[in-house]
DRENDO-1510 file (C-alpha; in Angstrom, 1 decimal, always signed):
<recs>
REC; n; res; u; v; w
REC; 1; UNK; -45.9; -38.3; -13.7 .
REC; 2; UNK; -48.7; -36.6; -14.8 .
REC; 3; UNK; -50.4; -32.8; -15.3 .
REC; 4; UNK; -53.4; -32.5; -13.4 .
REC; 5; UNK; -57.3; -32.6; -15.3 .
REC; 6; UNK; -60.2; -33.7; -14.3 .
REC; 7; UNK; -60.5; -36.5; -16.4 .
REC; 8; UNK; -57.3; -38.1; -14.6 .
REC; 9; UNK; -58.3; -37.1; -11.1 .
REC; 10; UNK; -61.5; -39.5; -11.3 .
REC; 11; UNK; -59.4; -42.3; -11.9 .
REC; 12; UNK; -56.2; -42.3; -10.2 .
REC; 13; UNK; -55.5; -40.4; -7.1 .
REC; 14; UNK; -52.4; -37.8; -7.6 .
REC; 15; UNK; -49.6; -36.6; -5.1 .
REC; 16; UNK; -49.3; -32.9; -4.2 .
REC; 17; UNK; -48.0; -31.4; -7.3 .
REC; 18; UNK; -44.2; -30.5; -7.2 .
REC; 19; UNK; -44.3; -28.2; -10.8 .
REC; 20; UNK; -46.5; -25.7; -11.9 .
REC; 21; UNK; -47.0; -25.3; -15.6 .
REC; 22; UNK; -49.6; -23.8; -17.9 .
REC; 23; UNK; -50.8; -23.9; -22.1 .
REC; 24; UNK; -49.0; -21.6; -24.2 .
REC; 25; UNK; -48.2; -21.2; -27.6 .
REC; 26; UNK; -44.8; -22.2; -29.3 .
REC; 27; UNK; -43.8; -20.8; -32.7 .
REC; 28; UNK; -40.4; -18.9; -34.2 .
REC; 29; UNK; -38.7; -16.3; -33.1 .
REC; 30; UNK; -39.8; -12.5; -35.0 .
REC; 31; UNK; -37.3; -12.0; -37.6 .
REC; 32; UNK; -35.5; -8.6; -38.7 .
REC; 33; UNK; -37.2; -6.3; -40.8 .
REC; 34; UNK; -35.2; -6.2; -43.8 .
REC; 35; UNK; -34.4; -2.3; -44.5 .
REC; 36; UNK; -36.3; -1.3; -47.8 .
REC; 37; UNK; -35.7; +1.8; -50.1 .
REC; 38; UNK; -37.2; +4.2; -48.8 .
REC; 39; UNK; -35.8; +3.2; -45.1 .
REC; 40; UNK; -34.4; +6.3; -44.5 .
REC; 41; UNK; -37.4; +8.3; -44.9 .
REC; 42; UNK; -39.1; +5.9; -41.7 .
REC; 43; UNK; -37.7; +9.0; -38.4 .
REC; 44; UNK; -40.4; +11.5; -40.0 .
REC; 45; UNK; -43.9; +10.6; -40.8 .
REC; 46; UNK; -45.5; +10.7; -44.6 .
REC; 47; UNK; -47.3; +13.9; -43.5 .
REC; 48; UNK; -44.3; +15.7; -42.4 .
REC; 49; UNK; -42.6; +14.9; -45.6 .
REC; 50; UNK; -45.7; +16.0; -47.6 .
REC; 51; UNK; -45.7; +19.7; -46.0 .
REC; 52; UNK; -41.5; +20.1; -45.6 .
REC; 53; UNK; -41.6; +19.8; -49.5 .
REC; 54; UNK; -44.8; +22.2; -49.7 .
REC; 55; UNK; -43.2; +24.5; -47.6 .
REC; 56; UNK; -40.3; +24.5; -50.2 .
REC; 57; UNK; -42.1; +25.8; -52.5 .
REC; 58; UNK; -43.9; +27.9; -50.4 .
REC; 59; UNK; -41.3; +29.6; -49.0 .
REC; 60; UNK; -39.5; +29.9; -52.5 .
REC; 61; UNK; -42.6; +31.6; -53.7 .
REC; 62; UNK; -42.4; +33.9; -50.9 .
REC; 63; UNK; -38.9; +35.0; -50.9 .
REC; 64; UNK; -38.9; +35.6; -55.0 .
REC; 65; UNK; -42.0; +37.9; -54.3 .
REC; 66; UNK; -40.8; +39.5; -51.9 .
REC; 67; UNK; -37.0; +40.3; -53.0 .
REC; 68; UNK; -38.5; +41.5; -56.6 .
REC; 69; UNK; -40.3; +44.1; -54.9 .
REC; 70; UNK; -37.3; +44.8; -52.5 .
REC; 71; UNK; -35.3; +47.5; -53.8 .
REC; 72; UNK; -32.4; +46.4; -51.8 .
REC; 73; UNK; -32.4; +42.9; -53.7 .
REC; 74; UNK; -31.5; +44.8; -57.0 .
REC; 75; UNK; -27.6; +45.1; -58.0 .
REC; 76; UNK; -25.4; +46.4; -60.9 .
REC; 77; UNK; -24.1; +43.1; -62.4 .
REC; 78; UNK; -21.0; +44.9; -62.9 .
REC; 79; UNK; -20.5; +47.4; -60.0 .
REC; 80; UNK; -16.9; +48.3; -61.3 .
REC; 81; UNK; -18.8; +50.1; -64.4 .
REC; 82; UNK; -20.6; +53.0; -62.7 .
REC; 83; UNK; -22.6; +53.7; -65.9 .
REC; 84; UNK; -24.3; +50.6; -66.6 .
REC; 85; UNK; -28.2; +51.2; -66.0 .
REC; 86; UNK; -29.7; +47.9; -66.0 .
REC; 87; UNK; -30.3; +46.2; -62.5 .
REC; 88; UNK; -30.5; +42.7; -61.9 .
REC; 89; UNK; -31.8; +40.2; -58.9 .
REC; 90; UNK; -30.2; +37.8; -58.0 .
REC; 91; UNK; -33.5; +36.0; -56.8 .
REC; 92; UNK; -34.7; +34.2; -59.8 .
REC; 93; UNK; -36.9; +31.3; -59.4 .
REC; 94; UNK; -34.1; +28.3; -60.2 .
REC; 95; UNK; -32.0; +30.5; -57.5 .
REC; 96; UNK; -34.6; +30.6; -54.9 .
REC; 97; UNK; -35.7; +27.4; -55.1 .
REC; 98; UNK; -32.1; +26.7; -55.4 .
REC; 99; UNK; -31.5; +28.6; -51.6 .
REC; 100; UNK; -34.5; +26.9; -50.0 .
REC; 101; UNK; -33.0; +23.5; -50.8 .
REC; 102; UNK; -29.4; +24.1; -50.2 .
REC; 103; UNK; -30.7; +25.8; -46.6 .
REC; 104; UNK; -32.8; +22.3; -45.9 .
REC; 105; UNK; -29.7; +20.3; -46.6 .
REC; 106; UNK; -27.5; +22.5; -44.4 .
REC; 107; UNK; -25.2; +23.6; -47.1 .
REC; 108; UNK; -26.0; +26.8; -47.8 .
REC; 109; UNK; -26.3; +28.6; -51.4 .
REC; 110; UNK; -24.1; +30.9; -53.4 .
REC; 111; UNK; -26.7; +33.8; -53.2 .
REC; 112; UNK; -27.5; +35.9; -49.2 .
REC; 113; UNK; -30.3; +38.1; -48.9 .
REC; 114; UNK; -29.4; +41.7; -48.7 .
REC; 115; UNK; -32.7; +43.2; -47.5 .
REC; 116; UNK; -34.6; +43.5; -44.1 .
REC; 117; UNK; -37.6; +41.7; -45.4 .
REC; 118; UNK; -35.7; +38.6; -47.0 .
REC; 119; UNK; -33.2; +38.4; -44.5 .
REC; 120; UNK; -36.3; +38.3; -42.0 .
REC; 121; UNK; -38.1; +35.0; -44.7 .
REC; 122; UNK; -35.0; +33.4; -44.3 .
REC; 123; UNK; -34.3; +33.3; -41.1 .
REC; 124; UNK; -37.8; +31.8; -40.2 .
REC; 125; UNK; -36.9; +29.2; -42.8 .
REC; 126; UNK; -33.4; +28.6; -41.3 .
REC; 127; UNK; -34.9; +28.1; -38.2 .
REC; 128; UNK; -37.4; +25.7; -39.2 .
REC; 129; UNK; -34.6; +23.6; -41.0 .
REC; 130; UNK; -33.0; +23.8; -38.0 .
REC; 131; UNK; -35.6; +21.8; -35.7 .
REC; 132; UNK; -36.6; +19.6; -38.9 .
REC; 133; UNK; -33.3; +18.0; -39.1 .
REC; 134; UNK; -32.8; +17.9; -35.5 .
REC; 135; UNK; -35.3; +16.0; -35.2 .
REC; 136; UNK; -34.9; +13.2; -38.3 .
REC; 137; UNK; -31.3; +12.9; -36.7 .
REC; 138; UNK; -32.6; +12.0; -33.3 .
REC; 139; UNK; -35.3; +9.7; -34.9 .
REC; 140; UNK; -32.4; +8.4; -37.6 .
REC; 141; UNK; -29.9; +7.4; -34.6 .
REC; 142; UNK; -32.6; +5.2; -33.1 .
REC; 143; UNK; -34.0; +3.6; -36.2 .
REC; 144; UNK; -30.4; +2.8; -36.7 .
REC; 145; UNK; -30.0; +1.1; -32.6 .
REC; 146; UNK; -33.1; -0.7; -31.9 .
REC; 147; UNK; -33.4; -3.5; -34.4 .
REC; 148; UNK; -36.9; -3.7; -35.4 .
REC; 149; UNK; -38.9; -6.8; -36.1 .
REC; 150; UNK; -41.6; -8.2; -37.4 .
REC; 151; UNK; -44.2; -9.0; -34.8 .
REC; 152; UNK; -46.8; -11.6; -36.1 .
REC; 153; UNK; -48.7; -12.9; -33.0 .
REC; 154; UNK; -48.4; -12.0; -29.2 .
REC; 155; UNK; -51.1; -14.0; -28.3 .
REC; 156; UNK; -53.9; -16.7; -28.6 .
REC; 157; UNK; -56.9; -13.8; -29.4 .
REC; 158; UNK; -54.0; -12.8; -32.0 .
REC; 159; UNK; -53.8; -16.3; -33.9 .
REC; 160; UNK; -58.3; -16.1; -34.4 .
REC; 161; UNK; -57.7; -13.2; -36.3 .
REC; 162; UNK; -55.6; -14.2; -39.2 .
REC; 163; UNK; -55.2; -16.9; -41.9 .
REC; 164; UNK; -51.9; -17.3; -42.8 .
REC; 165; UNK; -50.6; -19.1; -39.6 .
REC; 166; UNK; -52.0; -22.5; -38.8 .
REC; 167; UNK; -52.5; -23.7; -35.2 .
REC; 168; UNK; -52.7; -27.3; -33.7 .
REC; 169; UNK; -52.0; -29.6; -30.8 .
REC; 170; UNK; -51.1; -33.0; -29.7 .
REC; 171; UNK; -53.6; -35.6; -30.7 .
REC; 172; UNK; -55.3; -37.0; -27.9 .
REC; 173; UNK; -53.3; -35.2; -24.7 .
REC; 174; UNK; -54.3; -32.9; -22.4 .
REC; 175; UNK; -54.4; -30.0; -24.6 .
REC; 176; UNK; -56.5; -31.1; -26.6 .
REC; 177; UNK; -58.9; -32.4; -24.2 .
REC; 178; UNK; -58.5; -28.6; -22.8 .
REC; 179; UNK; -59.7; -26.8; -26.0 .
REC; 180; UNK; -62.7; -29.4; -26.6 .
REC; 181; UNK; -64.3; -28.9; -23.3 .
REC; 182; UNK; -63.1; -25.1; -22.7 .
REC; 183; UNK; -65.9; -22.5; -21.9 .
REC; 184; UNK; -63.9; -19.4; -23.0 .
REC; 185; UNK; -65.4; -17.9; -26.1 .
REC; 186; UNK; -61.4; -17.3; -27.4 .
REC; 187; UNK; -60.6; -20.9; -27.4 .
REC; 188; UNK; -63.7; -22.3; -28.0 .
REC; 189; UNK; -62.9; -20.5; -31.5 .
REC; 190; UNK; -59.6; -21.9; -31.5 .
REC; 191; UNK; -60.9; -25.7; -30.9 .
REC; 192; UNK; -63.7; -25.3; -33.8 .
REC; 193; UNK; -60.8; -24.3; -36.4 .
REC; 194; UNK; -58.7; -27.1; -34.9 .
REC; 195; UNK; -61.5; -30.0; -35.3 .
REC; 196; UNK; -62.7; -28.4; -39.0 .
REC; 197; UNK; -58.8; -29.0; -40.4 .
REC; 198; UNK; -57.4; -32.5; -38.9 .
REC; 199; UNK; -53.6; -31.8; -40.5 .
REC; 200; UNK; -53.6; -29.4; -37.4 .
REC; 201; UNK; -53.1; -32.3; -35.0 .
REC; 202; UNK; -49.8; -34.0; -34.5 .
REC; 203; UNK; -48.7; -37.4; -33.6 .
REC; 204; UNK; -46.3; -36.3; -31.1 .
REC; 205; UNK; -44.9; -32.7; -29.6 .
REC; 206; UNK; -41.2; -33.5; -31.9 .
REC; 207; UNK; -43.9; -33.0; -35.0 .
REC; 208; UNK; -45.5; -30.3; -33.6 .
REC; 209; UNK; -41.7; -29.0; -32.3 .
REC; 210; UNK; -40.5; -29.6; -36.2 .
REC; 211; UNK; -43.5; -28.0; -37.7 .
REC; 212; UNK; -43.1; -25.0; -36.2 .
REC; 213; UNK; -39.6; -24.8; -37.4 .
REC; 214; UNK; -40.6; -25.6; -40.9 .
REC; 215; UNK; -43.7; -24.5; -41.7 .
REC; 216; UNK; -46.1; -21.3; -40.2 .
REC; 217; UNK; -47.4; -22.7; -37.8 .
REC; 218; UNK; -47.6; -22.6; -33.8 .
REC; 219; UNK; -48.1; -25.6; -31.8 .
REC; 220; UNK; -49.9; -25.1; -28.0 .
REC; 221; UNK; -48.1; -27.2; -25.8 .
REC; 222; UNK; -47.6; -27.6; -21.9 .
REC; 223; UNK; -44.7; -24.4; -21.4 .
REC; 224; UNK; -42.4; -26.9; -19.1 .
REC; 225; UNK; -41.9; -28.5; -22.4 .
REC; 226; UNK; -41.6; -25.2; -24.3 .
REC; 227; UNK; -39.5; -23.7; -22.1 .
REC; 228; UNK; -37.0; -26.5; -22.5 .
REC; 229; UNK; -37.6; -26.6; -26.0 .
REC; 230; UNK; -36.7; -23.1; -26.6 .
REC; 231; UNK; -33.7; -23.2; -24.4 .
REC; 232; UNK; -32.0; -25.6; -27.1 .
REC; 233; UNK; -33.9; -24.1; -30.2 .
REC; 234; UNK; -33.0; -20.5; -30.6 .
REC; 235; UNK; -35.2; -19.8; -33.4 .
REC; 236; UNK; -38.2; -20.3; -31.6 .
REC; 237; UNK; -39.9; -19.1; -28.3 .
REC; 238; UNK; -42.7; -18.7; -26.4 .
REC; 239; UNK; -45.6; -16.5; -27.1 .
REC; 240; UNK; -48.0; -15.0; -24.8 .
REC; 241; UNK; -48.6; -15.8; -21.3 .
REC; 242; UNK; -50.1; -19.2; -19.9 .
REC; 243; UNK; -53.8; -20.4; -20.8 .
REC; 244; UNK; -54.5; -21.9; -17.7 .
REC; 245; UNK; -52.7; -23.5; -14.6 .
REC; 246; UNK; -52.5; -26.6; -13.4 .
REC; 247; UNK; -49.5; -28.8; -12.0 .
REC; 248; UNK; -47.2; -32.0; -12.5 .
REC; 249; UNK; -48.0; -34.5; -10.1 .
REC; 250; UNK; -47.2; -38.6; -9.7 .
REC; 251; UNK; -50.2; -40.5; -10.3 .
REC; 252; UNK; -51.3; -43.4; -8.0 .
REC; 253; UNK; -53.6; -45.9; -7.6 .
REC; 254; UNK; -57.0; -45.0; -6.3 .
REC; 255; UNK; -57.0; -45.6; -2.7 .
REC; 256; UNK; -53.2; -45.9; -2.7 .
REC; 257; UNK; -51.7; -46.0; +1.0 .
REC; 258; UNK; -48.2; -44.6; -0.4 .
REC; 259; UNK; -49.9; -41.1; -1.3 .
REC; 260; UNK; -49.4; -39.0; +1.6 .
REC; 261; UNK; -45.9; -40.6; +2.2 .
REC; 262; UNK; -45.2; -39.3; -1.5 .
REC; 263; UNK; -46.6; -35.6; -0.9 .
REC; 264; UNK; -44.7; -35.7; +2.1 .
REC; 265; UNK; -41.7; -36.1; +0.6 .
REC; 266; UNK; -42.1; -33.9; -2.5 .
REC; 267; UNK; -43.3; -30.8; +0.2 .
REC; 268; UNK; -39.5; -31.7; +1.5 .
REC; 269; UNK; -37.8; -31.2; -1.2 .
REC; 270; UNK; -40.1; -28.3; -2.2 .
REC; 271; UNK; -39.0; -26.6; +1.2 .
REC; 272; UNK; -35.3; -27.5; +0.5 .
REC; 273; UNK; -35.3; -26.0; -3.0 .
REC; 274; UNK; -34.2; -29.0; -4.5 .
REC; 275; UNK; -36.7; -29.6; -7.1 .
REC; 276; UNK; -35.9; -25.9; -8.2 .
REC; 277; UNK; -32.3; -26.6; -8.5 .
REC; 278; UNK; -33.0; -29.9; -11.0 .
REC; 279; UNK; -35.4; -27.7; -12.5 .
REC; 280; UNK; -32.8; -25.2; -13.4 .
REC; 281; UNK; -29.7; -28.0; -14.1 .
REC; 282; UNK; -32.0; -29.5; -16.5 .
REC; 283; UNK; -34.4; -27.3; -17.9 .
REC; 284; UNK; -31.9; -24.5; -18.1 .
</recs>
Protein backbone atom coordinates (compact mmCIF):
# COMPACT_ATOMS: atom_id res chain seq x y z
CA UNK A 1 0.00 0.00 0.00
CA UNK A 2 1.21 3.10 -1.06
CA UNK A 3 0.17 7.12 -1.41
CA UNK A 4 0.16 8.19 -4.84
CA UNK A 5 3.38 10.53 -6.42
CA UNK A 6 4.74 10.72 -9.44
CA UNK A 7 7.84 9.33 -8.67
CA UNK A 8 5.99 5.89 -7.75
CA UNK A 9 3.56 6.02 -10.65
CA UNK A 10 6.51 5.63 -13.22
CA UNK A 11 7.57 2.53 -11.68
CA UNK A 12 4.87 0.44 -10.54
CA UNK A 13 1.36 0.67 -11.74
CA UNK A 14 -1.29 1.46 -8.69
CA UNK A 15 -4.97 0.31 -8.10
CA UNK A 16 -7.79 2.86 -7.84
CA UNK A 17 -7.18 4.47 -4.69
CA UNK A 18 -9.57 3.34 -1.79
CA UNK A 19 -8.40 6.53 0.92
CA UNK A 20 -7.94 9.95 0.41
CA UNK A 21 -5.41 11.75 2.48
CA UNK A 22 -3.48 14.97 2.33
CA UNK A 23 -0.01 16.86 4.13
CA UNK A 24 -0.73 18.61 7.30
CA UNK A 25 0.94 19.67 10.18
CA UNK A 26 1.01 17.84 13.65
CA UNK A 27 2.01 19.71 16.78
CA UNK A 28 0.32 20.16 20.57
CA UNK A 29 -2.67 21.04 21.53
CA UNK A 30 -3.02 25.28 22.56
CA UNK A 31 -2.72 25.41 26.23
CA UNK A 32 -4.78 27.67 28.80
CA UNK A 33 -3.82 31.06 29.22
CA UNK A 34 -2.80 31.22 32.69
CA UNK A 35 -4.91 34.30 34.43
CA UNK A 36 -2.31 37.05 35.28
CA UNK A 37 -2.76 40.06 37.81
CA UNK A 38 -4.33 42.29 36.16
CA UNK A 39 -6.86 39.61 34.60
CA UNK A 40 -9.70 41.25 35.74
CA UNK A 41 -9.14 44.48 34.11
CA UNK A 42 -9.13 42.24 30.37
CA UNK A 43 -13.72 43.00 29.72
CA UNK A 44 -12.73 46.82 29.14
CA UNK A 45 -10.03 48.04 27.01
CA UNK A 46 -6.75 50.14 28.34
CA UNK A 47 -8.40 53.19 26.79
CA UNK A 48 -11.59 52.88 28.55
CA UNK A 49 -9.86 52.53 31.73
CA UNK A 50 -7.66 55.56 30.97
CA UNK A 51 -10.75 58.03 30.50
CA UNK A 52 -13.33 56.21 33.40
CA UNK A 53 -10.37 57.34 35.84
CA UNK A 54 -10.07 60.84 34.00
CA UNK A 55 -13.54 61.30 34.14
CA UNK A 56 -13.18 60.78 38.00
CA UNK A 57 -11.47 63.47 38.40
CA UNK A 58 -13.22 65.30 36.01
CA UNK A 59 -16.37 64.97 37.24
CA UNK A 60 -15.04 65.56 40.92
CA UNK A 61 -13.75 68.84 39.67
CA UNK A 62 -16.99 69.71 38.34
CA UNK A 63 -19.29 68.89 41.18
CA UNK A 64 -16.86 70.75 43.93
CA UNK A 65 -17.15 73.88 41.54
CA UNK A 66 -20.18 73.77 41.05
CA UNK A 67 -21.77 73.00 44.77
CA UNK A 68 -19.24 75.92 46.16
CA UNK A 69 -20.98 78.29 44.10
CA UNK A 70 -24.49 76.70 44.85
CA UNK A 71 -26.09 78.27 47.65
CA UNK A 72 -28.20 75.37 48.33
CA UNK A 73 -24.92 73.19 49.00
CA UNK A 74 -24.28 75.43 52.14
CA UNK A 75 -25.56 74.15 55.67
CA UNK A 76 -25.40 75.18 59.43
CA UNK A 77 -23.19 72.33 60.88
CA UNK A 78 -25.40 72.51 63.77
CA UNK A 79 -28.94 73.32 62.65
CA UNK A 80 -30.24 72.82 66.26
CA UNK A 81 -28.29 76.22 67.15
CA UNK A 82 -30.20 78.89 65.21
CA UNK A 83 -27.54 81.45 65.96
CA UNK A 84 -24.50 79.98 64.66
CA UNK A 85 -23.32 82.09 61.54
CA UNK A 86 -20.79 80.10 59.84
CA UNK A 87 -21.92 77.87 56.83
CA UNK A 88 -20.19 74.89 55.77
CA UNK A 89 -20.23 72.46 52.46
CA UNK A 90 -20.23 69.44 52.66
CA UNK A 91 -18.47 69.17 49.09
CA UNK A 92 -14.89 69.31 49.90
CA UNK A 93 -12.48 67.79 47.62
CA UNK A 94 -11.59 64.33 49.71
CA UNK A 95 -15.68 64.16 49.87
CA UNK A 96 -16.22 64.56 46.23
CA UNK A 97 -13.77 62.63 45.10
CA UNK A 98 -14.88 60.49 47.77
CA UNK A 99 -18.78 60.45 46.08
CA UNK A 100 -17.48 59.90 42.56
CA UNK A 101 -15.77 56.69 43.59
CA UNK A 102 -18.30 55.27 45.97
CA UNK A 103 -20.95 56.07 42.90
CA UNK A 104 -18.52 54.03 40.31
CA UNK A 105 -18.32 51.14 42.78
CA UNK A 106 -22.18 51.08 43.29
CA UNK A 107 -22.12 51.85 46.94
CA UNK A 108 -23.02 55.02 47.31
CA UNK A 109 -21.41 57.95 49.75
CA UNK A 110 -22.41 59.41 53.08
CA UNK A 111 -22.93 62.89 51.49
CA UNK A 112 -26.36 63.66 48.56
CA UNK A 113 -26.52 66.63 46.63
CA UNK A 114 -29.10 69.15 47.72
CA UNK A 115 -29.18 71.49 44.76
CA UNK A 116 -30.67 71.45 41.22
CA UNK A 117 -27.35 71.86 39.57
CA UNK A 118 -25.45 69.01 41.45
CA UNK A 119 -28.20 66.81 41.66
CA UNK A 120 -28.42 67.34 37.72
CA UNK A 121 -23.85 66.46 37.63
CA UNK A 122 -24.70 63.49 39.47
CA UNK A 123 -27.11 62.02 37.84
CA UNK A 124 -25.24 62.12 34.45
CA UNK A 125 -22.50 60.50 36.40
CA UNK A 126 -24.84 57.89 37.87
CA UNK A 127 -25.96 57.15 34.60
CA UNK A 128 -22.66 56.67 33.09
CA UNK A 129 -21.68 54.19 36.00
CA UNK A 130 -24.55 52.61 35.23
CA UNK A 131 -23.73 51.45 31.50
CA UNK A 132 -19.88 51.28 32.52
CA UNK A 133 -20.38 48.42 34.84
CA UNK A 134 -23.09 46.90 32.82
CA UNK A 135 -20.97 46.43 30.48
CA UNK A 136 -17.53 45.03 32.39
CA UNK A 137 -20.19 42.53 33.97
CA UNK A 138 -21.26 41.27 30.58
CA UNK A 139 -17.64 41.18 29.27
CA UNK A 140 -16.51 39.72 32.96
CA UNK A 141 -19.15 36.75 32.74
CA UNK A 142 -17.69 35.68 29.41
CA UNK A 143 -14.03 36.11 30.13
CA UNK A 144 -14.95 33.87 33.03
CA UNK A 145 -16.97 30.97 30.40
CA UNK A 146 -14.88 30.66 27.36
CA UNK A 147 -11.57 29.42 28.28
CA UNK A 148 -9.00 31.22 26.36
CA UNK A 149 -5.88 29.96 24.83
CA UNK A 150 -2.89 30.44 23.54
CA UNK A 151 -2.95 30.18 19.69
CA UNK A 152 0.66 29.71 18.24
CA UNK A 153 0.12 28.51 14.62
CA UNK A 154 -3.05 27.80 12.45
CA UNK A 155 -1.25 27.14 9.60
CA UNK A 156 1.82 26.40 7.29
CA UNK A 157 2.19 30.48 6.03
CA UNK A 158 2.00 30.80 10.09
CA UNK A 159 5.17 28.45 10.89
CA UNK A 160 7.51 30.95 8.01
CA UNK A 161 6.90 33.61 10.09
CA UNK A 162 8.40 32.84 13.37
CA UNK A 163 11.53 31.34 14.99
CA UNK A 164 10.75 29.76 18.03
CA UNK A 165 9.01 26.67 16.57
CA UNK A 166 11.05 24.21 14.50
CA UNK A 167 9.50 22.24 11.59
CA UNK A 168 10.60 18.96 9.81
CA UNK A 169 9.61 15.81 8.14
CA UNK A 170 10.34 12.17 7.58
CA UNK A 171 13.69 11.61 5.90
CA UNK A 172 13.40 10.35 2.67
CA UNK A 173 9.19 9.77 2.28
CA UNK A 174 6.85 11.33 0.40
CA UNK A 175 6.85 14.43 2.27
CA UNK A 176 9.82 15.24 1.84
CA UNK A 177 10.06 14.51 -1.72
CA UNK A 178 6.75 16.98 -1.76
CA UNK A 179 8.53 20.04 -0.30
CA UNK A 180 11.80 19.54 -2.53
CA UNK A 181 10.08 19.61 -5.75
CA UNK A 182 7.03 21.96 -4.68
CA UNK A 183 6.34 25.07 -6.90
CA UNK A 184 4.34 27.05 -4.15
CA UNK A 185 6.34 30.05 -3.04
CA UNK A 186 5.01 29.13 0.89
CA UNK A 187 6.62 25.76 0.96
CA UNK A 188 9.27 26.27 -1.19
CA UNK A 189 10.27 28.55 2.01
CA UNK A 190 9.42 25.89 4.15
CA UNK A 191 11.78 23.20 2.22
CA UNK A 192 14.83 25.82 2.10
CA UNK A 193 14.64 26.14 6.15
CA UNK A 194 14.16 22.34 6.27
CA UNK A 195 17.43 21.49 3.99
CA UNK A 196 19.59 24.54 5.83
CA UNK A 197 19.08 22.72 9.50
CA UNK A 198 19.34 18.66 8.99
CA UNK A 199 18.15 17.95 13.00
CA UNK A 200 14.68 18.91 11.34
CA UNK A 201 14.53 15.47 9.62
CA UNK A 202 13.52 12.40 11.46
CA UNK A 203 14.29 8.74 11.22
CA UNK A 204 10.85 7.68 11.49
CA UNK A 205 7.12 9.49 12.07
CA UNK A 206 7.34 7.85 16.18
CA UNK A 207 10.50 10.55 16.32
CA UNK A 208 8.78 13.04 14.63
CA UNK A 209 5.35 11.85 16.74
CA UNK A 210 7.69 12.07 20.14
CA UNK A 211 9.33 15.34 19.18
CA UNK A 212 6.36 17.07 18.97
CA UNK A 213 5.40 16.03 22.30
CA UNK A 214 8.72 17.03 23.83
CA UNK A 215 10.11 19.66 22.22
CA UNK A 216 8.52 22.88 19.94
CA UNK A 217 8.27 21.53 17.23
CA UNK A 218 5.60 20.41 14.40
CA UNK A 219 6.22 17.53 12.27
CA UNK A 220 4.17 17.45 8.54
CA UNK A 221 3.02 14.15 8.04
CA UNK A 222 0.31 12.28 5.84
CA UNK A 223 -3.15 13.39 8.20
CA UNK A 224 -4.37 9.49 7.92
CA UNK A 225 -1.50 9.04 10.19
CA UNK A 226 -2.25 12.27 12.17
CA UNK A 227 -5.58 11.77 12.53
CA UNK A 228 -4.94 8.37 14.23
CA UNK A 229 -2.22 9.79 16.10
CA UNK A 230 -4.24 12.38 17.67
CA UNK A 231 -7.08 10.14 18.39
CA UNK A 232 -4.78 8.22 21.06
CA UNK A 233 -2.58 11.48 21.97
CA UNK A 234 -4.76 14.13 23.39
CA UNK A 235 -2.24 16.68 23.73
CA UNK A 236 -1.74 17.03 20.30
CA UNK A 237 -3.77 17.73 17.02
CA UNK A 238 -3.91 18.70 13.81
CA UNK A 239 -3.29 22.10 12.44
CA UNK A 240 -4.51 23.78 9.41
CA UNK A 241 -6.14 22.19 6.60
CA UNK A 242 -4.50 19.63 4.00
CA UNK A 243 -1.41 20.71 1.64
CA UNK A 244 -2.36 18.76 -1.12
CA UNK A 245 -4.32 15.58 -2.06
CA UNK A 246 -3.56 12.59 -3.17
CA UNK A 247 -4.72 8.88 -2.31
CA UNK A 248 -3.66 5.33 -0.73
CA UNK A 249 -3.52 2.87 -3.33
CA UNK A 250 -1.86 -1.00 -3.55
CA UNK A 251 1.02 -0.84 -5.74
CA UNK A 252 1.60 -3.49 -8.46
CA UNK A 253 3.89 -4.55 -10.84
CA UNK A 254 4.08 -2.66 -14.08
CA UNK A 255 2.02 -4.42 -16.54
CA UNK A 256 0.38 -6.44 -13.78
CA UNK A 257 -2.76 -8.46 -15.13
CA UNK A 258 -4.33 -8.51 -11.40
CA UNK A 259 -4.84 -4.53 -11.48
CA UNK A 260 -8.21 -4.05 -12.71
CA UNK A 261 -9.40 -7.17 -10.81
CA UNK A 262 -8.00 -5.25 -7.67
CA UNK A 263 -9.82 -1.77 -8.47
CA UNK A 264 -12.68 -3.79 -9.07
CA UNK A 265 -12.92 -4.96 -5.94
CA UNK A 266 -11.82 -1.99 -3.89
CA UNK A 267 -14.81 0.24 -5.96
CA UNK A 268 -17.00 -2.75 -4.23
CA UNK A 269 -16.27 -2.28 -1.05
CA UNK A 270 -16.14 1.52 -1.67
CA UNK A 271 -19.91 1.27 -2.83
CA UNK A 272 -20.72 -0.97 0.28
CA UNK A 273 -19.22 1.39 2.73
CA UNK A 274 -17.04 -1.10 4.05
CA UNK A 275 -13.80 0.52 3.84
CA UNK A 276 -15.40 3.56 5.73
CA UNK A 277 -16.61 1.32 8.51
CA UNK A 278 -12.76 -0.15 9.06
CA UNK A 279 -11.79 3.23 8.67
CA UNK A 280 -13.85 4.34 11.57
CA UNK A 281 -13.27 0.91 13.85
CA UNK A 282 -9.73 1.54 13.47
CA UNK A 283 -8.88 4.93 13.02
CA UNK A 284 -11.48 6.14 15.44
Amino acid sequence: MFSFNYAREKKIDFTKPFLSLGISILFKTSKPEKPGLFSFLNPLSLEIWIYTFAAIFTVSFILLLIARCSPDEWRNPYPCDSDYNYLENRFTVSNTLWFSIGTLMQQGADISPSAISTRLISGIWWFFTLILISSYTANLAAFLTVEKFVNTIESAEDLIKQTKIKYGVLRGGSTEQFFRESTIPTYQTIWKHMSSNSDVFVKSNQHGIDRVKAESFAFFMESTSIEYTVQRECNLTQIGGLLDNKGYGIGLPEGSPHRERFSEIILDLQEKGIIQKSYNKWWK
